[in-house]
C-alpha positions in Angstrom: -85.4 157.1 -26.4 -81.9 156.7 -24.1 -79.9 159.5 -24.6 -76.4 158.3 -25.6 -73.5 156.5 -23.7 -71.4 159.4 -24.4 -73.1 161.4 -22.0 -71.1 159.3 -19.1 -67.9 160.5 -20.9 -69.1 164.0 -21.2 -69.6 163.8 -17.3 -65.9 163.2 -16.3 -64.8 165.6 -19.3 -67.1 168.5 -17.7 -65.9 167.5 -14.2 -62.0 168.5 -14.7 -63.1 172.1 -15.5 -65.8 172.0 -12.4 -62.9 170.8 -10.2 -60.7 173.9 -12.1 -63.1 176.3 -10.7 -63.6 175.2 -7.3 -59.3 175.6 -6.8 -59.9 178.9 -8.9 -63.0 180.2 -6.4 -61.3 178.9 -3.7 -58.8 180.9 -3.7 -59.4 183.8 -4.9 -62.0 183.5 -1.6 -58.7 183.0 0.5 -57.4 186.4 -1.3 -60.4 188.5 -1.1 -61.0 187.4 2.3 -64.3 186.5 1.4 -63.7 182.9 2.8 -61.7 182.8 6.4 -60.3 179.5 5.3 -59.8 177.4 2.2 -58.7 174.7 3.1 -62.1 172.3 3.2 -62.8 173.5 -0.2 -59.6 172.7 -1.7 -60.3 169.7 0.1 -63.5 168.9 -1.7 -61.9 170.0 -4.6 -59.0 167.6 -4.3 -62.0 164.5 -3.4 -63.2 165.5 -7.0 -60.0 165.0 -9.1 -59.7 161.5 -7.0 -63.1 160.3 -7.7 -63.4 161.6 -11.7 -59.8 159.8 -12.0 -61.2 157.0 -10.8 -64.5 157.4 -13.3 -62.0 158.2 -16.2 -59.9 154.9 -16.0 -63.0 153.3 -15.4 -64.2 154.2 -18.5 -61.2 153.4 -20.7 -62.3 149.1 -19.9 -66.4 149.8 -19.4 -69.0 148.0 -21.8 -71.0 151.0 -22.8 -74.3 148.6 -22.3 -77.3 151.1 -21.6 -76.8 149.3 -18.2 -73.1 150.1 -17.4 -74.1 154.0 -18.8 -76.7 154.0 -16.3 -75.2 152.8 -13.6 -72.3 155.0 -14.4 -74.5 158.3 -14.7 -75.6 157.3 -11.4 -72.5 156.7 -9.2 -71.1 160.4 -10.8 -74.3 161.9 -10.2 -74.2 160.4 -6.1 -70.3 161.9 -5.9 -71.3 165.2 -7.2 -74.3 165.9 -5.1 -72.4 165.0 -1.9 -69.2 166.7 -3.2 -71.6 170.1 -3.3 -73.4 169.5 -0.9 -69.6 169.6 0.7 -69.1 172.7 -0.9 -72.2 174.1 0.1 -72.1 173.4 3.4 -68.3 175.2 4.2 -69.5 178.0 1.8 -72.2 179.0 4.3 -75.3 177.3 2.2 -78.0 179.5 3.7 -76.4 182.6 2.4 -74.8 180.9 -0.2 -76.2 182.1 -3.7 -74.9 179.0 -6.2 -77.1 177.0 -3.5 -79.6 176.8 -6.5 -76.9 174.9 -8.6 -78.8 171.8 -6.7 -81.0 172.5 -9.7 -78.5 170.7 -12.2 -78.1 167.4 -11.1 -82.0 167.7 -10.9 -82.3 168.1 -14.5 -79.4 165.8 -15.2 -81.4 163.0 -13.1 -84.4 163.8 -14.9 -83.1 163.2 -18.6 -80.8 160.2 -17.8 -82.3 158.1 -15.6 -85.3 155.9 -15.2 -87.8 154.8 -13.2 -87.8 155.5 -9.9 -83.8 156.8 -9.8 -84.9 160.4 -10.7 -87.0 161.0 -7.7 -85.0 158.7 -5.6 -81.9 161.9 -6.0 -84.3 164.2 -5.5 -85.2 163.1 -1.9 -81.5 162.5 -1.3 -81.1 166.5 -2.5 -84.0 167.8 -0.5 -82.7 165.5 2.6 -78.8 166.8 2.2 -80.6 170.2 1.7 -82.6 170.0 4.8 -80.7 168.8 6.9 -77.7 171.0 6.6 -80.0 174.0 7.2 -81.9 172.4 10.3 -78.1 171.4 12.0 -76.6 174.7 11.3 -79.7 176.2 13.3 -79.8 174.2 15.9 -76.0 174.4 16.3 -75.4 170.8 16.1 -72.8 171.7 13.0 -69.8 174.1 12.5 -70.6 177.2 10.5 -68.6 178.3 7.8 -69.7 182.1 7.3 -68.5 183.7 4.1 -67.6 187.7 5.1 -68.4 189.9 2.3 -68.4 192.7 4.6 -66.6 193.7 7.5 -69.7 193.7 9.7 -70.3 190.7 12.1 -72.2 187.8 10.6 -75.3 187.7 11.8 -77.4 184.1 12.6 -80.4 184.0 10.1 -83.8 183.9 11.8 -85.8 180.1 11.7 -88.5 181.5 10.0 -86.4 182.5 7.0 -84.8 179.3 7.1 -87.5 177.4 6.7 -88.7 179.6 3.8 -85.7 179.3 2.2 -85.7 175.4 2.7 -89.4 175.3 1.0 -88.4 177.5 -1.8 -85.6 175.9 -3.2 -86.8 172.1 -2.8 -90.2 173.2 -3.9 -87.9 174.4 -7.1 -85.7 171.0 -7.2 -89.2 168.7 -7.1 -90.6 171.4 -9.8 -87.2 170.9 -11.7 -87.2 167.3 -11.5 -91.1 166.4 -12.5 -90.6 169.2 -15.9 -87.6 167.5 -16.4 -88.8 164.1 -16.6 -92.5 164.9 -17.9 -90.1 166.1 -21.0 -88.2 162.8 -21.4 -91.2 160.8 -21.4 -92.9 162.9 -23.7 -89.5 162.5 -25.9 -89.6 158.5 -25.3 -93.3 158.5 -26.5 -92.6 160.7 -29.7 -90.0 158.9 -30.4 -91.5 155.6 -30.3 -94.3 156.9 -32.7 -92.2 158.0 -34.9 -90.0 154.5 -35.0 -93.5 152.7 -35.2 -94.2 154.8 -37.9 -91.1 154.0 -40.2 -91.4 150.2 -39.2 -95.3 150.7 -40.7 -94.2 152.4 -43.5 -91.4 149.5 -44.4 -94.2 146.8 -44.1 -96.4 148.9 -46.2 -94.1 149.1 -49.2 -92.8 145.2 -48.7 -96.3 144.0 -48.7 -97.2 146.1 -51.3 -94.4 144.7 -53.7 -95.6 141.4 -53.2 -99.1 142.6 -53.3 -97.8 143.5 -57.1 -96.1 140.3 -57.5 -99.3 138.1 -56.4 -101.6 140.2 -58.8 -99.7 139.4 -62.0 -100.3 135.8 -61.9 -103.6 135.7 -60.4 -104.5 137.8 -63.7 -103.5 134.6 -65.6 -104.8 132.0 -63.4 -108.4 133.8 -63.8 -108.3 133.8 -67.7 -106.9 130.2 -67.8 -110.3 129.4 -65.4 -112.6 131.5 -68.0 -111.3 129.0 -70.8 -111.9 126.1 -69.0 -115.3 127.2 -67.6 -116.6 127.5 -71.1 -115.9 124.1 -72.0 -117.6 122.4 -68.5 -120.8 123.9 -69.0 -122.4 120.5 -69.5 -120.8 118.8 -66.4 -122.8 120.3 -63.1 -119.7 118.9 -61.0 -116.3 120.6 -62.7 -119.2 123.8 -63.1 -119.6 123.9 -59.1 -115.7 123.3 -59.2 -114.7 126.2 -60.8 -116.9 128.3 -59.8 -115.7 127.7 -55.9 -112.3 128.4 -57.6 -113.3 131.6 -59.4 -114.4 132.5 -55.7 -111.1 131.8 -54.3 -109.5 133.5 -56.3 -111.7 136.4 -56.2 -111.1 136.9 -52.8 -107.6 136.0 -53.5 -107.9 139.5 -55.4 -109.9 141.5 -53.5 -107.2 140.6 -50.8 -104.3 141.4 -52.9 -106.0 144.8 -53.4 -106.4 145.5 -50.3 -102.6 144.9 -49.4 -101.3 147.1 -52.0 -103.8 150.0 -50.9 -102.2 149.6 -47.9 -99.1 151.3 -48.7 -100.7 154.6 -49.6 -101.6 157.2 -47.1 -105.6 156.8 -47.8 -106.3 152.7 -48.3 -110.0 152.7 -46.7 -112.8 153.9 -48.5 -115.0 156.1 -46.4 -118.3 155.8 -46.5 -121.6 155.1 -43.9 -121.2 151.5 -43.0 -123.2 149.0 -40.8 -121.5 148.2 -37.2 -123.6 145.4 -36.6 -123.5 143.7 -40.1 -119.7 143.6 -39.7 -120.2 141.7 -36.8 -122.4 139.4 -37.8 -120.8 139.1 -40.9 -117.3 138.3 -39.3 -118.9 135.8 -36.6 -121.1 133.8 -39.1 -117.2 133.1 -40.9 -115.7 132.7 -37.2 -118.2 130.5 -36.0 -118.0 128.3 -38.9 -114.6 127.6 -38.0 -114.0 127.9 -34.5 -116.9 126.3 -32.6 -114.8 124.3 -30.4 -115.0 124.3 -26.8 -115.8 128.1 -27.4 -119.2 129.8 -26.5 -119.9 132.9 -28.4 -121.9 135.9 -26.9 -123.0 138.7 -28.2 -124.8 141.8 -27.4 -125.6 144.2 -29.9 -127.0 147.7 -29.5 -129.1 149.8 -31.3 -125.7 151.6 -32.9 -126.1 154.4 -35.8 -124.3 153.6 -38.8 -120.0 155.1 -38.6 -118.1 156.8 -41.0 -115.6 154.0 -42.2 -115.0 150.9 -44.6 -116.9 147.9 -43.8 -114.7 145.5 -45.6 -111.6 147.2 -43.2 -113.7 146.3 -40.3 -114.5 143.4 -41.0 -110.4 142.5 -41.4 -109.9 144.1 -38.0 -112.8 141.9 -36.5 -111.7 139.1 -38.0 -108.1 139.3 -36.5 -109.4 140.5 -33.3 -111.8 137.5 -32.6 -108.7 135.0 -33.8 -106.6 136.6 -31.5 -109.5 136.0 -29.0 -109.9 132.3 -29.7 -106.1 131.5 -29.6 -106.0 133.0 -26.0 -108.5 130.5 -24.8 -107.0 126.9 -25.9 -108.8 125.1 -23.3 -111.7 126.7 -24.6 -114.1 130.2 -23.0 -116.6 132.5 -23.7 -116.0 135.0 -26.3 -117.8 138.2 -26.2 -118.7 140.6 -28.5 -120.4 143.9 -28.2 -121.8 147.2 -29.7 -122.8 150.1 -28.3 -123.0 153.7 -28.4 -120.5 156.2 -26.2 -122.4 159.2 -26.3 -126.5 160.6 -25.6 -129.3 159.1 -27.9 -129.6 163.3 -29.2 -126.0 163.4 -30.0 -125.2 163.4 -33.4 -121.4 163.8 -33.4 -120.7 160.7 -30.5 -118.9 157.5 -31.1 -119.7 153.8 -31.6 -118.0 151.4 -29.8 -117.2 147.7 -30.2 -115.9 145.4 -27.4 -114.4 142.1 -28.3 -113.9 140.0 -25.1 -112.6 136.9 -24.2 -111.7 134.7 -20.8 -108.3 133.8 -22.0 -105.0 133.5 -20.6 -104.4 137.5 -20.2 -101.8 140.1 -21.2 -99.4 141.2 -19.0 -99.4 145.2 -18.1 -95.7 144.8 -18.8 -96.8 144.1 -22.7 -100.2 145.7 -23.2 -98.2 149.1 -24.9 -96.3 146.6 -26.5 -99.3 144.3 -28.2 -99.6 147.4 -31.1 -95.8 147.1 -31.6 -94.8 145.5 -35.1 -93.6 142.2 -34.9 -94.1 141.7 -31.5 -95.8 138.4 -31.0 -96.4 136.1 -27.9 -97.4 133.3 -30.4 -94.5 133.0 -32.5 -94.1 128.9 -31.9 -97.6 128.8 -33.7 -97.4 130.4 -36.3 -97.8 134.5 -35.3 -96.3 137.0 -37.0 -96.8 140.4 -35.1 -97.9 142.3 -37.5 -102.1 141.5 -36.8 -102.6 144.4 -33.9 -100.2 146.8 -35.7 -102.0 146.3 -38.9 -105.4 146.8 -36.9 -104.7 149.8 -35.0 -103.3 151.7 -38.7 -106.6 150.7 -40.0 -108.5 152.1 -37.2 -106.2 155.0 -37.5 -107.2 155.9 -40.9 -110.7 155.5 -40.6 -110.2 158.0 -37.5 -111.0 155.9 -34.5 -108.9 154.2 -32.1 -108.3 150.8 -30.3 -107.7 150.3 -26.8 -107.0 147.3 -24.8 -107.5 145.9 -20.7 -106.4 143.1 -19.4 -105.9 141.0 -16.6 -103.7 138.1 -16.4 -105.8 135.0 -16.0 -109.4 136.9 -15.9 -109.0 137.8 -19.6 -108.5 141.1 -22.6 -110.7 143.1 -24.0 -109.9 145.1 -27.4 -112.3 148.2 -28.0 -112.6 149.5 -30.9 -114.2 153.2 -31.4 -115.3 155.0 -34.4 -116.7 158.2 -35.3 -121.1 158.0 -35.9 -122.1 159.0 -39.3 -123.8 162.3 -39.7 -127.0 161.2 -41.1 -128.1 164.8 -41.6 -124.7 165.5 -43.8 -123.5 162.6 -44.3 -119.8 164.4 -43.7 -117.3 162.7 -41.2 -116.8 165.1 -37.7 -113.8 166.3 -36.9 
């Protein structure tokens, strides 16, 4: 999720009060004679008006693209940390207590930006930060001592320095990686919950025409029932409509399924035969797709798994399509089943791997492959929806389905379900 283009505008709005305060601090320091002389900071001060002018009739002509707001966030977020860093440094930094104010453009960073931007700030922080301190020491800068007392200002000891050096850039880093642990976990929620109402969409539009197929297939049947009694003599038109009647019983069964899909529960659980499903699936994959493909498979002594077998079959069935389609030039297409847990373990998992030698994914797309609609095959026909439909299915029969590639070597879709309890014959959770 990017956080909105507003936020540039909020920036420079934020930053006429900020460069408010610093004239305000700055001289009531002058007055209280808390700071010898005001001039440099009324000198950053006045760098601040220039440069948020600059940002503000910059943004009365800007595109607010997620690219120009970027790029914007991050040339205001450069001036500031050099303009207090500024302020800082003629403010006496190492006795300076809004020193920790480094933490905000932290946090700002960490929210806003992407990538590698966010830590890139904090190492220009942690340098500005460092090296101030260091110079100061070694007397290689002017010091700026703030007097809050009329004794002498005494030079801080090294040893304190460099504590106060680890402290507070241990606390920007800290900052930083909380900061943009909690956008990304943001950005993932959000995602879910956008896949979620693009799944829920598809489930009521394919249920509507789910609806709309059913009603005449109802009539097509009885119409075949007629004829059907009045071909019993001819062996031909029998064989005929009975491959019809077949057709259009899985014409049904189909429909069926698609309006199920719609409601929360669509998959009957029960115990149901991993290896069957495969065989099942291949015997109808083989039949089609022989070409130039070489089909291996290597099944384990699995345990049954709580789920629907006619689900996973649908899932297997797109799977080992999407398999074949990746090898055009032909390949080896691999199929396993095995077990993820001990022999003794009657709560583990069964796993099946669907392989192939195809073209690859690349790691750019593989969180992408589950997304609706998103389809590498659209000149041939794809639609986008087979992976998104597959991993719901999974979902609801409470496994998962994971995917590896590598571009040129090949993918590898696994698919993990829950064992059946043969004791119970209750679903773990």
């Amino acid at each position: 999720m990017r956080l909105p283009p507003e936020g540039a505008r909020w920036f420079v709005r934020l930053r006429w009060i900020a460069s408010g305060l610093v004239f305000t601090i700055a001289a009531l320091g002058s007055i209280t004679g808390v700071l010898p002389d005001a001039r440099p900071h009324l000198l950053v001060g006045a760098a601040m008006l220039v440069y948020n002018t600059v940002f503000w009739r910059l943004q009365q002509t800007w595109g607010a693209t997620q690219q120009s707001v970027d790029r914007h966030i991050g040339a205001q977020m450069l001036c500031d940390i050099v303009a207090l860093s500024g302020l800082l440094y003629v403010s006496d930094l190492p006795r300076n207590p809004f020193v920790f104010f480094y933490v905000l453009p932290m946090i700002i960073a960490g929210m806003y930006l992407r990538g590698w931007a966010p830590f890139a700030f904090g190492l220009l922080v942690t340098l500005l930060l460092g090296s101030v301190i260091g110079l100061e020491h070694l007397g290689w800068l002017p010091r700026f001592p703030m007097h809050f007392s009329p004794e002498p200002v005494v030079p801080l000891a090294g040893t304190y320095l460099l504590t106060l050096f680890v402290a507070i850039s241990s606390t920007l880093w800290i900052t930083l990686y909380f900061a943009v642990s909690i956008r990304r976990y943001v950005d993932r929620a959000h995602e879910e919950i956008r896949q979620k109402e693009k799944m829920v969409g598809i489930g009521q539009l394919v249920a509507g025409i789910g609806h709309e197929i059913a009603n005449p297939l109802d009539g097509v049947q009885n119409c075949l029932r007629r004829i059907a009694e009045h071909v019993k003599d001819d062996s031909h038109l029998t064989d005929y409509v009975w491959m019809m009647q077949e057709a259009l019983d899985r014409i049904e069964k189909t429909t069926k399924r698609v309006q199920s899909f719609a409601r929360p529960r669509g998959v009957a659980i029960q115990d149901a035969s991993v290896n069957k499903a495969v065989e099942a699936t291949l015997q109808l994959i083989r039949s089609r797709r022989a070409d130039r493909i070489t089909f291996r498979t290597e099944l384990g002594d699995v345990p049954p798994v709580r789920g629907d077998a006619y689900t996973l079959q649908e899932v297997l069935f797109n799977l080992l399509m999407n398999a074949i389609s990746a090898m055009p030039r032909g390949g080896t297409l691999t199929v396993r089943t095995y077990r993820l847990n001990r022999d003794d373990d009657a709560t583990g998992q069964v796993a099946i791997e669907v392989g192939d030698t195809g073209t690859g994914i690349p790691r750019g797309n593989l969180e992408r492959v589950f997304e609706p609609f998103y389809t590498t095959r659209a000149a041939s026909g794809g639609t986008g929806l087979g992976l998104a439909l597959c991993r719901l299915l999974i979902a609801e029969m409470d496994g998962r389905i994971e995917v590896h590639s590598t571009l040129n070597v090949g993918t590898t879709f696994t698919v993990v379900l829950k064992q059946a309890d043969i004791r119970t014959g209750q679903k773990h959770r």
